[in-house]
C-alpha positions, 0 to 999 in steps of 0.5 A: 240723454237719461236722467241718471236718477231714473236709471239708478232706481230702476238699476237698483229695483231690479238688483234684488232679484240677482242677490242670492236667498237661503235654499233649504237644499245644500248646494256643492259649490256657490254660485257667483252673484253679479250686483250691478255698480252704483252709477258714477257722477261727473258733474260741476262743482264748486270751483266750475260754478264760481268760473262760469259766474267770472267769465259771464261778468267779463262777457257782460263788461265786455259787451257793454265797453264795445257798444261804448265804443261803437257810439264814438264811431259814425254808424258807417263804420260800425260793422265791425262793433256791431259784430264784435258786440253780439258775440260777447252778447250771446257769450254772457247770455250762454255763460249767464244759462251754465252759471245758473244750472241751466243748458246742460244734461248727463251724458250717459257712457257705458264702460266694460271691463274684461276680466279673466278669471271672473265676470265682466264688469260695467260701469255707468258714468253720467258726465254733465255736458253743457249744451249750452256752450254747443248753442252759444258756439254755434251762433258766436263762431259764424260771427268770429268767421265773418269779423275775419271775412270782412276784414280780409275782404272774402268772396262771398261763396269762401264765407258761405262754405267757411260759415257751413262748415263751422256749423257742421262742426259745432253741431257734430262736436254735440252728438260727440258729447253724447255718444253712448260708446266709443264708436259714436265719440268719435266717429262724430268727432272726426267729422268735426275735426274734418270741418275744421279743416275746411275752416282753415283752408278758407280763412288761410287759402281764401282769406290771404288771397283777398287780404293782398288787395289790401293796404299792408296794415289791414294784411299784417293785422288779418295774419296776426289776428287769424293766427290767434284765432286758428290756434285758439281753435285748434286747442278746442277740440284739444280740450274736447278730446282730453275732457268729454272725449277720453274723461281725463280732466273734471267737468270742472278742469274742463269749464275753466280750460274752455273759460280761458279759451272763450275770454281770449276767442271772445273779448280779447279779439274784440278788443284787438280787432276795434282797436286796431282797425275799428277807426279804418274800418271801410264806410258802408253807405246804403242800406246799412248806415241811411235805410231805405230811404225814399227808395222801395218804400210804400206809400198809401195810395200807390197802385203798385 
């Protein structure tokens, strides 16, 4: 990451040194003269802030109609609530940070261009990455993958690969959004794209197979509801490869494509998850609803 305004000054500091000055020797022919470009900015702008605002008030009005509903289910059953809400927690707190000029940097890129007759040329482009949307993936997805899990009723080692390779793919997505070339773009991006894969195996492979043991309702709602999540995702990194990947849309195009896709990731498959099945929700009982209770608790006086 550099800081586009030191990059310019120095670029421009130095520039006076190609530009050519009066000679008292006439010379035969000119010699050519390179001066540097002026950096080129992509950043947000108006229509992308007013975006990040909109979608932190759906976020924000989201999280507070989920912990509403959880209070009119018996906390046995409240797994699914508990989840849901702290995705669109981190989701507003993420969107609250963009909103605001927080949780973003310049990415910077080097661009040359090959010319026949004269010299190359090489543009600087400094494109806003928002990192934030990294961090906040990276937390909110692994919740997104175990409302699925539990919900199908995956074996524990299916969700700890599934969970992995989200995070690996989250993070790789990042080191993508600030490649200096094209090598390291998408290099990292394949990766990420790899990971993903291993995503859909276990929610479709791993996930269908636990989902048979259910009731017909809970296996028609794990298909509907997983399928609307994989093709969601799958539009994602669709997104990255047009916006940050080949710089073909606006940071701003690129925020409200990611916003849609976040409102319906986020609060629109909470929403459908805990209407559907938040009242059928298997009861959890131990540790989750009652505590320790007497047992494993330390009392004064023991010798143990």
């Amino acid at each position: 990451m550099v800081d586009p305004v030191e990059f310019a000054e120095a670029v421009f500091k130095t520039s006076k040194l190609l530009v050519p000055t009066p000679s008292p020797t006439p010379s035969v022919s000119p010699i050519p003269t390179v001066i540097p470009n002026v950096p080129h900015y992509e950043r947000v702008g108006e229509t992308g802030t007013k975006t990040l605002w909109v979608v932190f008030v759906l976020m924000l009005l989201s999280t507070l109609a989920f912990v509403a509903m959880s209070w009119r289910v018996p906390v046995q059953k409240r797994l699914f609530h508990v989840i849901t809400t702290m995705i669109t927690t981190f989701a507003a707190i993420s969107y609250f940070a963009m909103a605001t000029g927080d949780g973003n940097s310049y990415a910077h890129i080097v661009v040359k261009e090959a010319h026949k007759h004269v010299p190359n040329t090489i543009e600087h482009v400094f494109r806003q990455v928002f990192w934030a949307r990294y961090v906040d993936w990276s937390v909110t997805t692994p919740l997104l993958l175990l409302d699925l899990a539990f919900l199908a009723g995956m074996d524990g080692a299916s969700i700890l690969v599934a969970i992995v390779a989200d995070i690996i793919m989250v993070l790789t997505g990042l080191f993508a959004a600030f490649g200096k070339n094209d090598g390291q773009k998408w290099g990292w991006y394949a990766i990420a794209c790899i990971a993903y894969l291993v995503i859909v195996y276990q929610l479709v492979v791993s996930g269908r197979r636990a989902v048979m043991s259910k009731s017909n309702s809970t296996s028609k709602l794990f298909a509907s509801i997983g399928g609307f999540t994989l093709i969601l995702w799958t539009l994602y990194p669709i997104v990255w490869g047009i916006g940050d990947g080949a710089r073909k849309w606006s940071v701003d195009a690129e925020i409200i494509a990611y916003a849609i896709l976040d409102v319906l990731a986020k609060p629109v498959f909470g929403f459908w998850l805990l209407f559907a099945h938040g009242r059928n929700a298997t009861a959890i009982e131990g540790f989750w609803s009652h505590g320790l209770e007497g047992e494993g608790a330390l009392r004064v006086g023991d010798d143990e």
